[in-house]
N, CA, C and O atoms as CSV, one atom per row, in Angstrom:
chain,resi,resn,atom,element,x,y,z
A,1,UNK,N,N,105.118,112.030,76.786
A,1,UNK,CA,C,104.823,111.431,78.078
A,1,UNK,C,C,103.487,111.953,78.581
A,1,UNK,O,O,103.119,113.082,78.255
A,2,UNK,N,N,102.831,111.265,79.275
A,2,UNK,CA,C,101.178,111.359,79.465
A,2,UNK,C,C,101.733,112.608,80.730
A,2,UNK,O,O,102.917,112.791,81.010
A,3,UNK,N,N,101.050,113.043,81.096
A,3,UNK,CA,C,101.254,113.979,81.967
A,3,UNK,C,C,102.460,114.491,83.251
A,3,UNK,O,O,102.373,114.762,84.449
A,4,UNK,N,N,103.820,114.429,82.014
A,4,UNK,CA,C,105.043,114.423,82.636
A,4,UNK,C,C,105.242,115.683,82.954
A,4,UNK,O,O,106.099,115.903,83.810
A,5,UNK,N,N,104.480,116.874,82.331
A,5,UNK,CA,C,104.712,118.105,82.594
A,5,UNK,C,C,104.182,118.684,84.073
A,5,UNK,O,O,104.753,119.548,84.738
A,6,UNK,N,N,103.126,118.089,84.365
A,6,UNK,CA,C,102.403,118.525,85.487
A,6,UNK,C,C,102.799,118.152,86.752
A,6,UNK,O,O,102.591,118.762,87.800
A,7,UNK,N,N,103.621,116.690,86.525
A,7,UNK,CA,C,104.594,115.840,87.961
A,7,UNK,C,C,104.979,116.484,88.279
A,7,UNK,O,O,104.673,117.553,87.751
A,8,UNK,N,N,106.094,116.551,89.516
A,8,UNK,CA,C,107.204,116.835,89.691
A,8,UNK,C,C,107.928,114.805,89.828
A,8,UNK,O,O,107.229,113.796,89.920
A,9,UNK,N,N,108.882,114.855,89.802
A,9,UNK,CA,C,109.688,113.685,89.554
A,9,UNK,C,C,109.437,112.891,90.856
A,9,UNK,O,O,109.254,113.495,91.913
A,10,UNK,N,N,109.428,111.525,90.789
A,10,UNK,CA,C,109.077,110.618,92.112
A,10,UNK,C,C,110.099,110.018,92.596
A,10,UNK,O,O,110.450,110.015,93.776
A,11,UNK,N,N,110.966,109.118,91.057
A,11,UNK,CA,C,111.519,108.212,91.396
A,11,UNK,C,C,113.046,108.885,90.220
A,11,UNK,O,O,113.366,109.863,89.544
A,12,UNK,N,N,113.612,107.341,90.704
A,12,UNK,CA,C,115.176,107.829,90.171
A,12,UNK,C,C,115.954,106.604,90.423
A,12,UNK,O,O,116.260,106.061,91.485
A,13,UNK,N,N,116.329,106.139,88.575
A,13,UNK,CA,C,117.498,104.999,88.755
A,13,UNK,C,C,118.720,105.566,87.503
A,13,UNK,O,O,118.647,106.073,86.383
A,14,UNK,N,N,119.896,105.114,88.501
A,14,UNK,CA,C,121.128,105.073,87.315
A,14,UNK,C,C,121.565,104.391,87.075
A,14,UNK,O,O,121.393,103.482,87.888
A,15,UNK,N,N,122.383,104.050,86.056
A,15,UNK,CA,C,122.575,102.716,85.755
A,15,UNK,C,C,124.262,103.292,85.068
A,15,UNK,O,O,124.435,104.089,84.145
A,16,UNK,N,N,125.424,102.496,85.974
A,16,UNK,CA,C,126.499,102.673,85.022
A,16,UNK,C,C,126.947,101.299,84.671
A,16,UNK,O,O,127.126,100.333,85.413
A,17,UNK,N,N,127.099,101.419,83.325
A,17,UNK,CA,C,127.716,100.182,82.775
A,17,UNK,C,C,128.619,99.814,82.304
A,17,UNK,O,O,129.148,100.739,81.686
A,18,UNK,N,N,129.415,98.490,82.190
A,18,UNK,CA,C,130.560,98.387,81.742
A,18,UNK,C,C,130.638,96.594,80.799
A,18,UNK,O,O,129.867,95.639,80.712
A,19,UNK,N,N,131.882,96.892,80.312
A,19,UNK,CA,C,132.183,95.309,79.588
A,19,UNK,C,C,133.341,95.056,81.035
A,19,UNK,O,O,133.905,95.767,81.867
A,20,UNK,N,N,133.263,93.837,80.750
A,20,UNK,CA,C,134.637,93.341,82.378
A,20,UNK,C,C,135.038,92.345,81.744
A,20,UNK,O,O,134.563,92.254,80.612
A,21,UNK,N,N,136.072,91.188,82.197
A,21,UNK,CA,C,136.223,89.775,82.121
A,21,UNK,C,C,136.638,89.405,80.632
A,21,UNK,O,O,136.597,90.298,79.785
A,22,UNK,N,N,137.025,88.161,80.291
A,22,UNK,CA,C,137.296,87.487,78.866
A,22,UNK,C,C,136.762,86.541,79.169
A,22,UNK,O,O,136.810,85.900,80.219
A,23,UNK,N,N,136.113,86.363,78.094
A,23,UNK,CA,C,135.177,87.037,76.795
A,23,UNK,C,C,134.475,88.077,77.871
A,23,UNK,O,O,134.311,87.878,79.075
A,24,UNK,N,N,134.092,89.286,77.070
A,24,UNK,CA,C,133.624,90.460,77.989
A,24,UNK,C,C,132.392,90.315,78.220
A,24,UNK,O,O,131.609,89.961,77.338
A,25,UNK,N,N,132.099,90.524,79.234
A,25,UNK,CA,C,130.339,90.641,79.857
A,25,UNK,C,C,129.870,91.483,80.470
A,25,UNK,O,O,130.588,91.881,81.387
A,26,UNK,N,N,128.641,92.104,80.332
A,26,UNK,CA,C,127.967,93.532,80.700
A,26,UNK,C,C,127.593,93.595,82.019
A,26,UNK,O,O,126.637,92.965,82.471
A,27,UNK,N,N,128.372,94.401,82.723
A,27,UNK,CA,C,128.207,94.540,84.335
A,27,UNK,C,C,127.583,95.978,84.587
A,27,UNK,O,O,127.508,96.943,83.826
A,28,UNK,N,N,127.237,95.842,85.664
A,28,UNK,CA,C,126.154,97.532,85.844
A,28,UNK,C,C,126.587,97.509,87.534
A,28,UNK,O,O,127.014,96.658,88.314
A,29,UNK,N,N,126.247,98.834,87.599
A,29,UNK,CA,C,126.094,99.178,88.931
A,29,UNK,C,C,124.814,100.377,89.291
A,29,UNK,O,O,124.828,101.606,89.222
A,30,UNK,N,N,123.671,99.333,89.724
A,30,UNK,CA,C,122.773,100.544,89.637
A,30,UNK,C,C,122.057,100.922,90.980
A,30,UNK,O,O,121.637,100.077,91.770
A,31,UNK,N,N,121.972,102.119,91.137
A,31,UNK,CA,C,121.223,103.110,92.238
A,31,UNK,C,C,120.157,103.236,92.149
A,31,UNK,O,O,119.824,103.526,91.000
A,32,UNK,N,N,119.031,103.127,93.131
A,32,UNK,CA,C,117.279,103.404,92.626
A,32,UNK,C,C,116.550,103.854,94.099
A,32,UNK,O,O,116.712,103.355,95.212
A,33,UNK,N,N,115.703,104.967,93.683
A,33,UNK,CA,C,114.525,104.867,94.681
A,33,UNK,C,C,113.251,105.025,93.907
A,33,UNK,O,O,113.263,105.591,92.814
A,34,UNK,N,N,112.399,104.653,94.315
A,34,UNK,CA,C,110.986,104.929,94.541
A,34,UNK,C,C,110.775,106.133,94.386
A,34,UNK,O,O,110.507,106.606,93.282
A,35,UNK,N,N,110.899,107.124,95.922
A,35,UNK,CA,C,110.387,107.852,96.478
A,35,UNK,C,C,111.560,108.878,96.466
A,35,UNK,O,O,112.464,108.479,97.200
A,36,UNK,N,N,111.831,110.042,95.884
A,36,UNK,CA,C,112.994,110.952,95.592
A,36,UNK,C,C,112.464,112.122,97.485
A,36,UNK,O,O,113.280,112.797,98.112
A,37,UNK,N,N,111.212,111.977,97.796
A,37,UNK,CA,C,111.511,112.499,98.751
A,37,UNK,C,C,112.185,112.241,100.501
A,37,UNK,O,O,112.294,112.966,101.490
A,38,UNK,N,N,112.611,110.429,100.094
A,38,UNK,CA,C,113.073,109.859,101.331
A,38,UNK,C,C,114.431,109.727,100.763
A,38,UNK,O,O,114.689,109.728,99.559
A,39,UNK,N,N,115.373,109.600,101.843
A,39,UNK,CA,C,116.807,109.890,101.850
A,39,UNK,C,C,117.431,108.125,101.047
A,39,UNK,O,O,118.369,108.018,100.256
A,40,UNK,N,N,116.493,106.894,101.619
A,40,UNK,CA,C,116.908,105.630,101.202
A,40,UNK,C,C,117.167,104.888,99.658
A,40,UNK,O,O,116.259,104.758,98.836
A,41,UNK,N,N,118.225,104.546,99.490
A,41,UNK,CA,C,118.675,104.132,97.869
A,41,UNK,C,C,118.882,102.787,98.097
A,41,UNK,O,O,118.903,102.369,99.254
A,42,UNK,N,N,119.054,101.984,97.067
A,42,UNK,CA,C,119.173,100.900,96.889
A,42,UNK,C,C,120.208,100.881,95.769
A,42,UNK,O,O,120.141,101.768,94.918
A,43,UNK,N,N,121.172,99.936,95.692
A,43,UNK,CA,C,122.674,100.083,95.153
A,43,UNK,C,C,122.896,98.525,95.063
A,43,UNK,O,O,123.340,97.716,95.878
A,44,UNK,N,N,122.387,98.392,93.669
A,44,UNK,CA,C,123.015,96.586,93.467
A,44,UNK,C,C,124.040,96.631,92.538
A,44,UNK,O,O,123.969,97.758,92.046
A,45,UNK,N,N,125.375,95.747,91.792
A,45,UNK,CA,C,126.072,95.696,91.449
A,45,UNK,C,C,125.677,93.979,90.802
A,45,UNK,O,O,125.403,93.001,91.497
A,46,UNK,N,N,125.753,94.033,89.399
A,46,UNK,CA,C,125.413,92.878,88.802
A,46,UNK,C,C,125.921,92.620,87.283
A,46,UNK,O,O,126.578,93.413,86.608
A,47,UNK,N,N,125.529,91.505,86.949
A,47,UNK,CA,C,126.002,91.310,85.369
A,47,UNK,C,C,125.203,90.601,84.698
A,47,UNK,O,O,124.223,90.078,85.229
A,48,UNK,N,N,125.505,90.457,83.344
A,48,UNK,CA,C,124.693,90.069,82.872
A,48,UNK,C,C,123.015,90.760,82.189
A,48,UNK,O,O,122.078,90.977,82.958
A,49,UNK,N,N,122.938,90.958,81.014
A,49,UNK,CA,C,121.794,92.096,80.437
A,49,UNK,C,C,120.668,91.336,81.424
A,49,UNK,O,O,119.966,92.117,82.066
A,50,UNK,N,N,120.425,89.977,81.609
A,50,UNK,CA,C,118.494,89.631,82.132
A,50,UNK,C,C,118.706,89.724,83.714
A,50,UNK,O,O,117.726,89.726,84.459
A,51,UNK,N,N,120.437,89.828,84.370
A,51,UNK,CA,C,120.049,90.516,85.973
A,51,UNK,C,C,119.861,91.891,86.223
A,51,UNK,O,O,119.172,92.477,87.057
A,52,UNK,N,N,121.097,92.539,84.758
A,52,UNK,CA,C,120.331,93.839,84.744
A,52,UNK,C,C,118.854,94.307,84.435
A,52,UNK,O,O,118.389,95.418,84.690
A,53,UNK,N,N,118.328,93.445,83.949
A,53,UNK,CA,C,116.582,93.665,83.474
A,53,UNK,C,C,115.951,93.635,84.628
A,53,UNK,O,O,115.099,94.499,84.836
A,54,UNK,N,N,116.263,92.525,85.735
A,54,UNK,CA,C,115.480,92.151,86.803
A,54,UNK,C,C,115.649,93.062,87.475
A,54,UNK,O,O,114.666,93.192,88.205
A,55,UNK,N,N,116.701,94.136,87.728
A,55,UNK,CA,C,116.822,94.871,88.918
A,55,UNK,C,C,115.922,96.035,88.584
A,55,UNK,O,O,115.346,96.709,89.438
A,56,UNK,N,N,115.799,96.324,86.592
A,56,UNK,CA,C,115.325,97.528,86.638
A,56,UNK,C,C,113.595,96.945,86.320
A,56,UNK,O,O,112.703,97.747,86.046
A,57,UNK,N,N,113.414,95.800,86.395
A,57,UNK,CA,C,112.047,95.901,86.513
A,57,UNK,C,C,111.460,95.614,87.800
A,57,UNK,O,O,110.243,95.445,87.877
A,58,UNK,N,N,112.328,95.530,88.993
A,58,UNK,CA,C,111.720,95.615,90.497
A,58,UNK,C,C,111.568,96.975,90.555
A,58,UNK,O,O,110.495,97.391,90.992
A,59,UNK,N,N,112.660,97.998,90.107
A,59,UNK,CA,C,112.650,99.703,90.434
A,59,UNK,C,C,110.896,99.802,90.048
A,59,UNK,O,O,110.148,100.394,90.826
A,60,UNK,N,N,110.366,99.157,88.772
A,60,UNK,CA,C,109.474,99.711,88.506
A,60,UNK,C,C,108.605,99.428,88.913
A,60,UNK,O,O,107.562,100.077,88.990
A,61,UNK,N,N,108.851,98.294,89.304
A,61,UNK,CA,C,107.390,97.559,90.252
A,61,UNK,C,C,107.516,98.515,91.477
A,61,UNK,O,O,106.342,98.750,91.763
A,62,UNK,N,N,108.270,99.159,92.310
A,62,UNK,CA,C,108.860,99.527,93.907
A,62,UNK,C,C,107.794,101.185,93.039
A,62,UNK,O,O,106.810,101.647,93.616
A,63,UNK,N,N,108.262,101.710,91.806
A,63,UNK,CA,C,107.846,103.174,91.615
A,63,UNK,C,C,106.130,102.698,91.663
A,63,UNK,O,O,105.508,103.274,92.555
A,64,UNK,N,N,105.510,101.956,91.014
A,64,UNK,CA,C,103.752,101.674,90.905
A,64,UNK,C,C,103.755,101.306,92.199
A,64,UNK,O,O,102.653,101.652,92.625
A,65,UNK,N,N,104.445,100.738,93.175
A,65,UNK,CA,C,103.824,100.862,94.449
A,65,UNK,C,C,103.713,101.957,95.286
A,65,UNK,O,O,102.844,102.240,96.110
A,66,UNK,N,N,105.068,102.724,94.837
A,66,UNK,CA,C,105.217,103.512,95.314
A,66,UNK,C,C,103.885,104.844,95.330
A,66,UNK,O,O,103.449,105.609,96.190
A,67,UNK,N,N,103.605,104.595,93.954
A,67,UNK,CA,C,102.597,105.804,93.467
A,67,UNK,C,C,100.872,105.399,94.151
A,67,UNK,O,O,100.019,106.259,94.370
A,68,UNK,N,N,100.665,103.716,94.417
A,68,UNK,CA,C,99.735,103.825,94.756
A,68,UNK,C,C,99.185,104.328,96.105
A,68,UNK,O,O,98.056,104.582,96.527
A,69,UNK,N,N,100.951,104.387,96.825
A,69,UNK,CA,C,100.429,104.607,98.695
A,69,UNK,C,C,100.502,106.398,97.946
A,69,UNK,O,O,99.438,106.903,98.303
A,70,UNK,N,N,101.144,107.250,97.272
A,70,UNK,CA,C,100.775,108.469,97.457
A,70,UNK,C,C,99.208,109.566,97.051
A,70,UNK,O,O,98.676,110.603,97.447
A,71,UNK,N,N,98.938,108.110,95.659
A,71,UNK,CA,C,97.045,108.429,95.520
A,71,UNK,C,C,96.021,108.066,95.771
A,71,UNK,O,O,94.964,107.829,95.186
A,72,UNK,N,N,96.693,108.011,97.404
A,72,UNK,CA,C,95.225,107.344,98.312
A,72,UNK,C,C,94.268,108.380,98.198
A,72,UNK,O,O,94.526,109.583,98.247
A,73,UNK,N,N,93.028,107.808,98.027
A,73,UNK,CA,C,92.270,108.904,98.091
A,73,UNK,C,C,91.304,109.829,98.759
A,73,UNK,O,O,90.384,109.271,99.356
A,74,UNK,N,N,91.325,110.732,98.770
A,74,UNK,CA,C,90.703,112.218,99.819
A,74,UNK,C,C,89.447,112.054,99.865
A,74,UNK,O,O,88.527,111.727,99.115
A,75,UNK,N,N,89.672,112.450,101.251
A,75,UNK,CA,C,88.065,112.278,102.062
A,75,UNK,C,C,87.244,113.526,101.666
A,75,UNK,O,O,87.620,114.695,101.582
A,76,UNK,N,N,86.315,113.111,101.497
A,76,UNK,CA,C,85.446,114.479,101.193
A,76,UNK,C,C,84.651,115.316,102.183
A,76,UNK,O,O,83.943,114.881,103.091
A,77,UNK,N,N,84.933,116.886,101.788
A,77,UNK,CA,C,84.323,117.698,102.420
A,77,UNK,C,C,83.056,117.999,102.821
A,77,UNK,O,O,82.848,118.998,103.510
């Protein structure tokens, strides 16, 4: 990882999954923030592998936004 050592951690998703229903189909229940230093989560419950894709590729779009409001950049001395 490009400079995972030097971070400290930003963001944070879990993902629990399951088979449900006949014929069985892949349901998730997943938790996400952005920003690990604000208290707010986001908690969708879905099915299907391409709604599970969509949820975890908003997390990632929400983390690059997230990262661009924190490397605004410094005014100089």
């Amino acid at each position: 990882m490009v400079g995972a050592a030097a971070r400290e951690p930003t963001a944070l998703i879990v993902v629990v999954a399951w088979q449900e229903g006949a014929p069985p189909r892949l349901a998730a229940r997943i938790t996400y923030t952005a920003d690990t230093s604000q208290a707010a989560r986001v908690t969708v419950t879905t099915a299907g592998q391409d709604e599970i894709a969509t949820v975890f590729g908003r997390w990632l779009d929400d983390v690059v936004a997230a990262a661009g409001r924190r490397d605004a950049a410094v005014t100089d001395e």
